[in-house]
C-alpha positions as CSV (number, residue, x, y, z in Angstrom):
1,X,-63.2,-53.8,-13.8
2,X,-60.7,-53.4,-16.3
3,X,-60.4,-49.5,-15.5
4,X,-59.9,-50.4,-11.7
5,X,-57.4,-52.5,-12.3
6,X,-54.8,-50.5,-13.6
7,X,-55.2,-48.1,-11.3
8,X,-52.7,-49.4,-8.5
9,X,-49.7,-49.7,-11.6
10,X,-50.4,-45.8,-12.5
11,X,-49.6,-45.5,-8.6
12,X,-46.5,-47.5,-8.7
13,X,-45.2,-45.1,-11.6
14,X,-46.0,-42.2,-9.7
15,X,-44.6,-43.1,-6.9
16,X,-41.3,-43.8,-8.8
17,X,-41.5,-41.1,-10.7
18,X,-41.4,-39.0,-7.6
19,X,-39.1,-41.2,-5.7
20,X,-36.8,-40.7,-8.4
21,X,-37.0,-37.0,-8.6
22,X,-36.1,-36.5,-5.0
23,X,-33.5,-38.9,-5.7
24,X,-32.1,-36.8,-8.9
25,X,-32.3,-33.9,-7.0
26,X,-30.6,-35.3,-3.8
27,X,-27.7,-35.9,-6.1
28,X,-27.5,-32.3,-7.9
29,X,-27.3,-30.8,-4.2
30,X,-24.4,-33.3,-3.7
31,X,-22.5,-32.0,-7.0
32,X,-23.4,-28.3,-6.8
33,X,-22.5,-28.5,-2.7
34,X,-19.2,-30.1,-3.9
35,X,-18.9,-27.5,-7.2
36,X,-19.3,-24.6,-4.1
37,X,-16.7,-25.9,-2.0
38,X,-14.1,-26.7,-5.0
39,X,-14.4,-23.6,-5.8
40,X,-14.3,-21.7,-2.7
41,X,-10.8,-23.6,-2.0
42,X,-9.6,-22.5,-5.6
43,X,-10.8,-18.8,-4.9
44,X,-8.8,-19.6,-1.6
45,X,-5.9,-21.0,-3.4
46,X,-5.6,-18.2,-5.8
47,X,-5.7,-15.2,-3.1
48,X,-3.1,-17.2,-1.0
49,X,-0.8,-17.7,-3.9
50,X,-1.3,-13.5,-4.3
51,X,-0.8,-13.0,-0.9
52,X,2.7,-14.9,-1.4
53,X,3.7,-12.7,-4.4
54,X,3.0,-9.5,-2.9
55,X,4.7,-9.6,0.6
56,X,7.9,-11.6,-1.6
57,X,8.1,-8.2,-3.8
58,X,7.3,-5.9,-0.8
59,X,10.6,-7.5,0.9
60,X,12.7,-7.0,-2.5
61,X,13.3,-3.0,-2.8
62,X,14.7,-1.5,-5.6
63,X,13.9,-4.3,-7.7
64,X,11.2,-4.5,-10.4
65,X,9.4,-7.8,-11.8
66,X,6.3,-8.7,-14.4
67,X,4.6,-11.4,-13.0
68,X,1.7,-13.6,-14.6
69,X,-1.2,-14.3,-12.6
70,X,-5.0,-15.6,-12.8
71,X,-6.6,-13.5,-15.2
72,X,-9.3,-13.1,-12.3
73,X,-10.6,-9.5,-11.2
74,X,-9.1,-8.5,-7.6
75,X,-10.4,-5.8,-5.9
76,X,-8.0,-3.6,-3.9
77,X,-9.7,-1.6,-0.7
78,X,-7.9,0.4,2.0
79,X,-10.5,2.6,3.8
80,X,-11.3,3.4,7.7
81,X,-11.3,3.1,10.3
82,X,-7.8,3.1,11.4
83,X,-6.7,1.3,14.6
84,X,-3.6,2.0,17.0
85,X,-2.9,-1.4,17.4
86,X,-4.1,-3.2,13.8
87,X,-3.6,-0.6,11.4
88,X,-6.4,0.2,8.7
89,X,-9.0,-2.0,7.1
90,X,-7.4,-3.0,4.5
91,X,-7.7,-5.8,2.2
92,X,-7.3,-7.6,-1.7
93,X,-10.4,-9.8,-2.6
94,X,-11.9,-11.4,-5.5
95,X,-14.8,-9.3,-6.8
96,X,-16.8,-12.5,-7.4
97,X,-16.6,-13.6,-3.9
98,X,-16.2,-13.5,0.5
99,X,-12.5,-14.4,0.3
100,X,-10.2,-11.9,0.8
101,X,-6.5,-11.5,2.7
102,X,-5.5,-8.5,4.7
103,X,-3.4,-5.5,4.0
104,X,-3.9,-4.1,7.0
105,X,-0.2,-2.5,8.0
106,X,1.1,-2.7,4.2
107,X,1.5,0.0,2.5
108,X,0.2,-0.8,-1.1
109,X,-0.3,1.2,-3.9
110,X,-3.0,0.6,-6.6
111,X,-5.5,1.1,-8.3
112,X,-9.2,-0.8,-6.5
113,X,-9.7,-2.9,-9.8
114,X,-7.0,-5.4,-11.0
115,X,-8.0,-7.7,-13.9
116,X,-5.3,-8.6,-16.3
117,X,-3.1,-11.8,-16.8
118,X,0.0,-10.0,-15.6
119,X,1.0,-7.6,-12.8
120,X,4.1,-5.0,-12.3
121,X,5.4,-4.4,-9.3
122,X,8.0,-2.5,-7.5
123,X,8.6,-2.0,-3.6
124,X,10.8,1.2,-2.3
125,X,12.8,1.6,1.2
126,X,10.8,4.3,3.1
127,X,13.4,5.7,4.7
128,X,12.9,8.9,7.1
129,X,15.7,8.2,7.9
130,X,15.3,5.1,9.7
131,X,13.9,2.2,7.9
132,X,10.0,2.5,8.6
133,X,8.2,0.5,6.1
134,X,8.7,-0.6,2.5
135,X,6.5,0.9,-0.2
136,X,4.7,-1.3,-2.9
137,X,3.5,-0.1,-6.3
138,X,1.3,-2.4,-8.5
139,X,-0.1,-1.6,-11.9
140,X,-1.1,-3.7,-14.3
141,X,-0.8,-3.3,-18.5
142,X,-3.7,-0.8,-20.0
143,X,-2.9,1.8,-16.9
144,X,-1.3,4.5,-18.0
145,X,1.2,7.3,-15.6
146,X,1.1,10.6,-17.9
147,X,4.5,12.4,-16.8
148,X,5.0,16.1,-18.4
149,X,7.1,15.8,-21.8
150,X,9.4,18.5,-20.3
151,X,10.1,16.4,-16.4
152,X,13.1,18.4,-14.9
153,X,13.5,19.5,-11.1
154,X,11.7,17.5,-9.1
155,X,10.0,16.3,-12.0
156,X,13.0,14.3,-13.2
157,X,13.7,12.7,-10.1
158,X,10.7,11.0,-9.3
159,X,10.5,10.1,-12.6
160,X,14.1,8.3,-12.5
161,X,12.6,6.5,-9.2
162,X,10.1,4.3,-11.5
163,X,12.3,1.1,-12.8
164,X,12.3,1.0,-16.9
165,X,10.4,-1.5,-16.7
166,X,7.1,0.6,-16.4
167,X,8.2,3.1,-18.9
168,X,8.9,0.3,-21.5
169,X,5.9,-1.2,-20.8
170,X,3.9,1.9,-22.0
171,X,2.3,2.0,-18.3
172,X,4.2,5.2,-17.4
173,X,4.6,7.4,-20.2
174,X,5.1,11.2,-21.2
175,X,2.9,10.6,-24.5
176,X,-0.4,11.3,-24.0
177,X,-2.4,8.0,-25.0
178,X,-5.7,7.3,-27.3
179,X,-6.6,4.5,-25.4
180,X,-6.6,3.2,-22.1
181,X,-8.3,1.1,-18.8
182,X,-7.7,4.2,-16.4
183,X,-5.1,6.8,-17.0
184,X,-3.5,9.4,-14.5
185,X,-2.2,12.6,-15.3
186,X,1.0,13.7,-13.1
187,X,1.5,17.6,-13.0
188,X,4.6,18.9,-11.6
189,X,4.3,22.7,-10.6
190,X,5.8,25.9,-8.5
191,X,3.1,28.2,-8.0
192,X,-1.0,26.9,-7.4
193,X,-1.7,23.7,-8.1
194,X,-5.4,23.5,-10.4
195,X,-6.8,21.7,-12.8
196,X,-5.8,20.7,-16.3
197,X,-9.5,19.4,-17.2
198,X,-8.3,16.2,-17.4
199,X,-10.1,12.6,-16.0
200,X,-7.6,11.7,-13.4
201,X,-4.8,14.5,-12.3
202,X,-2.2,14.7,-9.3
203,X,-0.7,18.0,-9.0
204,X,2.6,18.3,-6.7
205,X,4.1,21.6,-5.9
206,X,6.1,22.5,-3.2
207,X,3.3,22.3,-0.4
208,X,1.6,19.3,-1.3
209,X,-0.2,16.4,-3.2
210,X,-3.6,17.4,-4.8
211,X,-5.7,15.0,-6.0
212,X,-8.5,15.9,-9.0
213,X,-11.2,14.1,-10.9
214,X,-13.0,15.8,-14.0
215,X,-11.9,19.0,-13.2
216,X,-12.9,18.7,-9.5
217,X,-10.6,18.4,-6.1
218,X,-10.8,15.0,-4.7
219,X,-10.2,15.5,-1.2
220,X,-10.6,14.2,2.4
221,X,-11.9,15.4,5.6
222,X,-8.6,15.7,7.1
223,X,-6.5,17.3,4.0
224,X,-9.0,19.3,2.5
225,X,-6.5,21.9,0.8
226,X,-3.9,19.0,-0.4
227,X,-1.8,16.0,1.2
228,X,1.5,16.8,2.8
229,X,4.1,14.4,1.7
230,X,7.5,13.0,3.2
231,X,10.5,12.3,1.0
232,X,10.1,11.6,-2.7
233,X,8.4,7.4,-2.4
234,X,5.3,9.4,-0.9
235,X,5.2,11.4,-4.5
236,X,5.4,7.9,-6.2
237,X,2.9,6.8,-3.6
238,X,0.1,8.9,-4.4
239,X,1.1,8.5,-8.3
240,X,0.0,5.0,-8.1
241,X,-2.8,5.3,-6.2
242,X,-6.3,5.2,-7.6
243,X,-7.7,8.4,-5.6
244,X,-7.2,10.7,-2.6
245,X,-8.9,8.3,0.5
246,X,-6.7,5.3,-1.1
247,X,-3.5,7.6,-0.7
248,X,-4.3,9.1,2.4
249,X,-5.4,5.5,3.8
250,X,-2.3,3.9,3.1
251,X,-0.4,7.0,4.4
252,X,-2.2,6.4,7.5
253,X,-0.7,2.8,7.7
254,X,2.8,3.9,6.9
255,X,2.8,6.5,9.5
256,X,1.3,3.4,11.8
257,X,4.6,1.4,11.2
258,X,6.6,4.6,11.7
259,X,5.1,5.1,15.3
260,X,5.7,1.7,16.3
261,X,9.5,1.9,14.9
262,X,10.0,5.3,16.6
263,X,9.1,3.8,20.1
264,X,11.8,1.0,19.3
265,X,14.4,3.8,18.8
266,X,13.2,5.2,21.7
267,X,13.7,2.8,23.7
268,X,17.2,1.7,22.4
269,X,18.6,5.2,22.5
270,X,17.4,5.0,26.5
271,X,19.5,1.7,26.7
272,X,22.3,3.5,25.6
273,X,22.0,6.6,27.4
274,X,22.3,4.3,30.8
275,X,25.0,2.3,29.5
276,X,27.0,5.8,28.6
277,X,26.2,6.8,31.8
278,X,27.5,3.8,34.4
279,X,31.1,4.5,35.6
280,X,32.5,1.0,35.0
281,X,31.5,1.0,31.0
282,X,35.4,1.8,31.2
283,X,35.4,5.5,29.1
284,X,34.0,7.8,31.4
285,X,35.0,10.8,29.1
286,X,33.8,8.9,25.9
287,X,30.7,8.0,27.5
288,X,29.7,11.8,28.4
289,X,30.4,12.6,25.1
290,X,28.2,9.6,23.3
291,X,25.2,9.9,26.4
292,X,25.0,14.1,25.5
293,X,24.4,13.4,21.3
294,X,22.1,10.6,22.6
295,X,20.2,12.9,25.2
296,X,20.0,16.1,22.7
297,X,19.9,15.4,19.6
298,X,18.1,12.5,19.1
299,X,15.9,11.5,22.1
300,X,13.6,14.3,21.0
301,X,13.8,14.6,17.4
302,X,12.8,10.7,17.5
303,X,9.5,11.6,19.7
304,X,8.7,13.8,16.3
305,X,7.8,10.6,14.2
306,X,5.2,9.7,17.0
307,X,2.7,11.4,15.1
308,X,-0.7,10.3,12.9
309,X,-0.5,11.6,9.4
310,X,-4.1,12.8,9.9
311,X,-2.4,15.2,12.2
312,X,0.0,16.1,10.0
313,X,-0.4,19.9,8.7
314,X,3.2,20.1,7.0
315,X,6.5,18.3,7.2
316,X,8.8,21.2,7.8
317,X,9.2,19.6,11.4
318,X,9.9,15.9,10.0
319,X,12.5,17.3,7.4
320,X,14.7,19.1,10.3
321,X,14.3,16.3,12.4
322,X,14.9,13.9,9.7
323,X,18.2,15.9,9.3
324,X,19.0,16.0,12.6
325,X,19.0,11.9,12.9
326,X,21.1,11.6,10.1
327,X,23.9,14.0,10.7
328,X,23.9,13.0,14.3
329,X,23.6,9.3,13.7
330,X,26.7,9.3,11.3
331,X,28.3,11.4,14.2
332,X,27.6,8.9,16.4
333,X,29.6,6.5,14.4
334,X,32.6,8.3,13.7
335,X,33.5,8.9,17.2
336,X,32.8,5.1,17.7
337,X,29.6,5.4,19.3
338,X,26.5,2.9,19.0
339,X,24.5,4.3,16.3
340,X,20.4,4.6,16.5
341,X,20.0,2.7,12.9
């Protein structure tokens, strides 16, 4: 009798027991739900707060600046497919999660993995010879930019480009290092560019950017014997970058804004042209002779920068037209003419 009589307390414990479980475990789901969120709007708050930096120094040319920042790892990525009307896929994320901000018409040079409490950058005018975009170089410290000891010729001026603050830094050097995150070795020569055995190498002659890795080419479908480059920030461009597809990627987004800016120009030097050419501008002779620069000169040396860099073999073409714009443009102004840019 005794027996059966505790058996309905051992049922009340157990059903507390339980009840108190689901209870307890109602609660964790509450906290680790909340713990989720919190830190899904930190991750949030810390890509935003990147995002902020890195258009501010990609408005600020010719201006350096070390920066400190959460020592969290960011990974870089700028890979296809590339749209007319977006630009590339392109974004900065944290490794450890979903949240990520786009890149997609920025040129940004990098390498994919940035973990460190502080961050150089620098951003350049690209300048062909309108304004087309602005290119941004990060690095962070522990990379290391391997210049030649003797940098002359063209050497010497892309190494001038590259504020002091990366030299003093240690990040680009012309002393080989004994330890380092990831290093690049930069090769400047006249002749074939080939390997020097070394991890990381970019070669630039007088026909193009080669990328290598352990001795081998790293190349792309489109520029499978080297990268054609326009003006020197291209050089700098590929410098910074990690690999070939990373370079050529970004590329592809640079040339994106220079189509798009081209078109503009376009359709400012038409404006002009038939505002030259009505009678009651009040110059009829000055008009001819601003509307015949306009029509000849640089109407179709303009449609040349409405190209894809995938399609681009060499930059002979650009160069001369790039000349072309400039001479004529300044032309343009000294006989008091509306300029282009």
């Amino acid at each position: 009798m005794n027996s059966k009589a505790l058996t309905p307390v051992v049922f009340n414990w157990v059903f507390v027991l339980i009840a108190g479980a689901v209870i307890m475990m109602f609660f964790f789901n509450i906290i680790n739900a909340q713990t989720k969120i919190t830190e899904k709007e930190l991750e949030m708050r810390i890509l935003k707060d990147m995002e902020d930096l890195l258009i501010g120094k990609s408005v600020s040319t010719d201006t350096s600046s070390t920066v400190q920042i959460s020592n969290k790892h960011f990974v870089y990525d700028c890979a296809e497919p590339c749209s007319d009307l977006i630009g590339c896929d392109s974004s900065l994320s944290l490794k450890s999660s979903e949240a990520s901000i786009d890149f997609n018409t920025q040129p940004l040079f990098s390498i994919r993995n940035l973990q460190a409490t502080e961050l150089i950058s620098f951003a350049s005018s690209w300048d062909i010879p309108f304004h087309a975009a602005n290119f941004l170089y990060l690095a962070v410290p522990g990379e290391k930019i391997v210049f030649p000891a003797n940098c002359n010729g063209l050497c010497g001026e892309v190494y001038s480009m590259i504020p002091q603050r990366y030299k003093d830094s240690r990040i680009v050097t012309q002393i080989e290092p004994t330890s380092f995150n990831f290093v690049r070795h930069v090769f400047f020569k006249i002749g074939e560019c080939t390997s020097e055995n070394k991890p990381h190498e970019i070669c630039i002659n007088q026909s193009g950017l080669f990328f290598f890795n352990n001795g081998r080419p790293d190349k792309t479908v489109n520029f499978p014997d080297g990268f054609p480059y326009f003006v020197k920030d291209s050089i700098l461009g590929a410098i910074f970058s990690e690999d070939a597809a990373l370079f050529e990627c970004n590329m592809k987004k640079a040339f994106f804004k220079s189509r798009l800016t081209s078109k503009v120009l376009v359709g400012k030097t038409n404006y002009f042209i038939d505002y030259y050419s009505n009678d009651d501008w009040g110059n009829v002779v000055r008009g001819t002779y601003c509307k015949s620069d306009l029509e000849t000169e640089i109407l179709p040396n303009l449609d040349a920068f409405d190209t894809f860099y995938s399609n681009l073999i060499d930059t002979d073409e650009l160069q001369n037209s790039k000349f072309i714009l400039e001479n004529t443009n300044r032309k343009l102004a000294r006989k008091s003419c509306a300029t282009i840019y």
